[in-house]
Rosetta silent file (secondary structure, phi, psi, omega in degrees, C-alpha in Angstrom):
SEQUENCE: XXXXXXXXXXXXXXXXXXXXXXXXXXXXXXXXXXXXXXXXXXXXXXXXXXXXXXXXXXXXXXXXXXXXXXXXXXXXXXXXXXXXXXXXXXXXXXXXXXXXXXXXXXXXXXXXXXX
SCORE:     score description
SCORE:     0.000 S_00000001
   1 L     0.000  -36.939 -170.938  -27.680   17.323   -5.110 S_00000001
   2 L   -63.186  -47.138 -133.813  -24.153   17.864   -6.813 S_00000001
   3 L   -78.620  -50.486 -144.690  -22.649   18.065   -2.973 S_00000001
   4 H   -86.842  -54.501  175.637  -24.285   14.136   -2.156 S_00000001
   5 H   -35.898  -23.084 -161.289  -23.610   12.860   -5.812 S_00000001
   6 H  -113.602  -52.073  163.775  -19.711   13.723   -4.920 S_00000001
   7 H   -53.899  -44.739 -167.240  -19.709   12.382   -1.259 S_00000001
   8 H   -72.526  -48.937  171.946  -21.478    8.851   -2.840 S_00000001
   9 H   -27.920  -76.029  173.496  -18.655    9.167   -5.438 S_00000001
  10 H   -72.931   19.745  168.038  -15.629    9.152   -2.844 S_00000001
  11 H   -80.629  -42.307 -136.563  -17.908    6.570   -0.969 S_00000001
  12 H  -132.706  -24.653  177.462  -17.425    4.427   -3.691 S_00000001
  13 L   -98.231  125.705  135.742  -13.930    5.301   -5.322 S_00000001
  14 L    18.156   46.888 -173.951  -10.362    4.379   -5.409 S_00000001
  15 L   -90.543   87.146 -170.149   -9.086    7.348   -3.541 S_00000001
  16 H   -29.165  -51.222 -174.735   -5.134    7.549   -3.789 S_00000001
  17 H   -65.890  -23.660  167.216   -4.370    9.956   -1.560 S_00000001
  18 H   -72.419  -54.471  170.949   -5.681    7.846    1.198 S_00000001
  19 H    -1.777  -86.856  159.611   -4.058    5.039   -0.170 S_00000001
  20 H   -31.114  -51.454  178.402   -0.964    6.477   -0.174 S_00000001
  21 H   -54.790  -47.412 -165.579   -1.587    7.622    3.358 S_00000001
  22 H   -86.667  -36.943  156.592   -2.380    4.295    4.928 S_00000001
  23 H   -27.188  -87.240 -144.709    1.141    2.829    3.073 S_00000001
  24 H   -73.249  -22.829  129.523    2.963    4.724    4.419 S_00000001
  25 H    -5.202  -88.781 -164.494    1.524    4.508    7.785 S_00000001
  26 H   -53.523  -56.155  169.430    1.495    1.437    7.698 S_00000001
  27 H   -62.384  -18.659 -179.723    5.318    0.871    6.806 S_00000001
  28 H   -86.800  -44.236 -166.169    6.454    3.283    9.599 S_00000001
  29 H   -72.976  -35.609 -179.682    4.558    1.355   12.394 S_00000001
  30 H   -60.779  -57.521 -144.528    6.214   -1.916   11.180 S_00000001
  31 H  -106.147  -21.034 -167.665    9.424   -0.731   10.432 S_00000001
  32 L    13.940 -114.838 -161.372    9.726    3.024   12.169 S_00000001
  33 L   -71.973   -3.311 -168.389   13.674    3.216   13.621 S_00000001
  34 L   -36.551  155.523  150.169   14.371   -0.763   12.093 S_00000001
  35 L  -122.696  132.484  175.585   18.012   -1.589   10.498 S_00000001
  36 L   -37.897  120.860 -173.845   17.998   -4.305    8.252 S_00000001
  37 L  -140.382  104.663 -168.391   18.223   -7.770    9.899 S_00000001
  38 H   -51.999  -47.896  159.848   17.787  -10.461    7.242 S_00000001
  39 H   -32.869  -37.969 -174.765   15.911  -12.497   10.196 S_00000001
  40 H  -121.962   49.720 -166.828   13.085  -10.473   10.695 S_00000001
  41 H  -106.421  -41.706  173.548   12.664   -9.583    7.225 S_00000001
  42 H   -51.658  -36.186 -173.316    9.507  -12.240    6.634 S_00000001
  43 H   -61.913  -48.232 -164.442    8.264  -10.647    9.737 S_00000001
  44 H   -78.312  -12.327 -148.748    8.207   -7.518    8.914 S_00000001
  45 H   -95.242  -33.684  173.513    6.767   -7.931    5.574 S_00000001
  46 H   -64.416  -73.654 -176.626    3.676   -9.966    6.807 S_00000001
  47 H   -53.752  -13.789  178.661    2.977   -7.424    9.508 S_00000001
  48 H   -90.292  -23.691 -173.448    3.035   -4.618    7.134 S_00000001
  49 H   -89.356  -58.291  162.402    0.957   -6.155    4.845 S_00000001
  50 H   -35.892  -66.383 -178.633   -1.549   -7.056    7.778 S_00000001
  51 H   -56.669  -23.116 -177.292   -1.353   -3.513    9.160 S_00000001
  52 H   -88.781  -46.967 -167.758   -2.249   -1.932    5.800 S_00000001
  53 H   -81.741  -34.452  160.861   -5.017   -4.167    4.483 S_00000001
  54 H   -22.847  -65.604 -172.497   -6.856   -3.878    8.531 S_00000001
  55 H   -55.018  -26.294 -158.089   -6.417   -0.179    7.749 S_00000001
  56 H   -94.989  -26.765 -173.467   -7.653   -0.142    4.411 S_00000001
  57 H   -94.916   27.663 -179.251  -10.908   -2.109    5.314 S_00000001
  58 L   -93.686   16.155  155.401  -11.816   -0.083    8.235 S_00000001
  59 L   -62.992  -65.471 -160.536  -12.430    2.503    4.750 S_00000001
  60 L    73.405   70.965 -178.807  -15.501    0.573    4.667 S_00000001
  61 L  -119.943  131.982  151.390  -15.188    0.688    0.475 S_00000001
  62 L   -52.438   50.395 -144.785  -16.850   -1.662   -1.449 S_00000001
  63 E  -123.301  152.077  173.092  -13.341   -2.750   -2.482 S_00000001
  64 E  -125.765  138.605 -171.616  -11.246   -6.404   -2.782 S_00000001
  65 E  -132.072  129.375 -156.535   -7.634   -5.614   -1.684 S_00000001
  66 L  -104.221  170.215  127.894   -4.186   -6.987   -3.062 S_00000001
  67 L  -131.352  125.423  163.392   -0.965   -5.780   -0.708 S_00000001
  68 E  -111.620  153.029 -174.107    2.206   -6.176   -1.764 S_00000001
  69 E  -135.423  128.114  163.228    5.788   -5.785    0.757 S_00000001
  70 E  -145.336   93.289  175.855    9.254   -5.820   -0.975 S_00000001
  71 E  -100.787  127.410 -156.632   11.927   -5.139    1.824 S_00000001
  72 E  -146.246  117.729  154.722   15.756   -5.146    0.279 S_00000001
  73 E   -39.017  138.355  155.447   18.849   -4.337    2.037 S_00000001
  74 L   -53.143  112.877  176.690   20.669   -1.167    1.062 S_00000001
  75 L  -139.518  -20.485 -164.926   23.792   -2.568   -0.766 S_00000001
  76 L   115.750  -19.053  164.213   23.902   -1.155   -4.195 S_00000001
  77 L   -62.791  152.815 -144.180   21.909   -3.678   -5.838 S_00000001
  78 L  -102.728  176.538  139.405   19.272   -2.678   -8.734 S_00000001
  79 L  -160.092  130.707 -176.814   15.853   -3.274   -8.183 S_00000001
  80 L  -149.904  122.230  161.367   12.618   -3.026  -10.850 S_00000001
  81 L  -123.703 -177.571 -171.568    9.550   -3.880  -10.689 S_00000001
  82 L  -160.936  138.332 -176.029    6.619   -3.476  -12.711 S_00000001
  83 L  -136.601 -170.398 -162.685    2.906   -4.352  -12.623 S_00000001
  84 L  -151.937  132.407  165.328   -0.183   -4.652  -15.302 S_00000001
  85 L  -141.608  162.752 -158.904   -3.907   -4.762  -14.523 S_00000001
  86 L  -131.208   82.398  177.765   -6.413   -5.420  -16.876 S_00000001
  87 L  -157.154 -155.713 -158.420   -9.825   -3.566  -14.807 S_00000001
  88 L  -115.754  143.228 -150.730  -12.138   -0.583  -15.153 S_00000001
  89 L   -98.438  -42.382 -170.195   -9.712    2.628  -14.712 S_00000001
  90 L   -65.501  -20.693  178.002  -13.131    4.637  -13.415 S_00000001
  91 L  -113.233  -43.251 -154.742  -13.486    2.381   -9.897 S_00000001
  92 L   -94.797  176.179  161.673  -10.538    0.377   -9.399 S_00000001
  93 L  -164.971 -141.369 -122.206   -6.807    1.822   -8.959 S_00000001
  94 L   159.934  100.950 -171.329   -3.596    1.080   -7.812 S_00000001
  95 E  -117.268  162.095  141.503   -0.367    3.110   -5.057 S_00000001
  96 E  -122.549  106.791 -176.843    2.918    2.405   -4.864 S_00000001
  97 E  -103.416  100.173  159.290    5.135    3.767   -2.046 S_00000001
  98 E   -77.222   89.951  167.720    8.981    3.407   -1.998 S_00000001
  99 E   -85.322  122.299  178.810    9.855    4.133    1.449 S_00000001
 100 E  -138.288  153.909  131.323   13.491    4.070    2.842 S_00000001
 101 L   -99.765 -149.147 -162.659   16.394    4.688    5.386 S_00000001
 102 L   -66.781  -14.111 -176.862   19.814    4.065    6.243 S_00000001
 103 L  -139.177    9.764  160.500   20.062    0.330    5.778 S_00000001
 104 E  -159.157  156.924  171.957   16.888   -0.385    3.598 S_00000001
 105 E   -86.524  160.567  147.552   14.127    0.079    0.724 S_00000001
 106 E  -140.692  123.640 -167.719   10.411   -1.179    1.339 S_00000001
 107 E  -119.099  129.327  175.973    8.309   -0.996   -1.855 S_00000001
 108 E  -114.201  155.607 -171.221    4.648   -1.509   -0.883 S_00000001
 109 E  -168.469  117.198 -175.247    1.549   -1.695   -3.663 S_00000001
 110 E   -92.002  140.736  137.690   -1.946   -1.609   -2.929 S_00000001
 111 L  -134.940  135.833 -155.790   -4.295   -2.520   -5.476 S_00000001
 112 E  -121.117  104.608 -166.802   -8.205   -1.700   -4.714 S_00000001
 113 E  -111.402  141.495 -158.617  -10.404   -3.466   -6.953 S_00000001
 114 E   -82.026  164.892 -156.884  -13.977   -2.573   -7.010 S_00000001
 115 L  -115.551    0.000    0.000  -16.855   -5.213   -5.997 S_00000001
């Protein structure tokens, strides 16, 4: 009984580590070998955002899904962000993935709010 109760659980839950998984995924197939081209920067950020929430509902979670893409040239410039939610900490959650190379950041942020 404990074994099903625990499967219906992760059935039903926020699970980060997938999350996480499916980011960063997601941002490699978009961006894999890319160098920062100010042109295809809208592009990329839409398809990454596309590629991630497909992936996340083929979870098949009882979940409503937020995706955020923030792609920034390497230059030397600052960047901070910050976010806030107001929900129930036991269903819903929240990833953030800073992913980067030689000529850019991409900060991606899922939030999976339960239904």
């Amino acid at each position: 009984m404990e074994g099903d109760a625990a499967a219906a659980a992760e059935e039903t839950s926020f699970v980060a580590d997938d999350v996480n998984n499916i980011i960063k995924e997601s941002i490699d197939t978009v961006l894999q070998n890319a160098s920062y081209n100010h042109n295809k920067v809208g592009q990329w950020t839409s398809s990454m955002v596309e590629v991630c929430l497909k992936r996340l509902t083929a979870l098949n979670k009882p979940f409503k899904y937020v995706v955020t893409c923030v792609i920034m040239q390497k230059n030397g410039a600052g960047l901070h962000t910050a976010s806030s939610c107001y929900w129930d900490n036991t269903t819903d959650g929240s990833r953030t993935v800073r992913w980067e190379n030689k000529t850019m950041y991409c900060i991606a942020t899922v939030f999976g709010l339960a239904i």
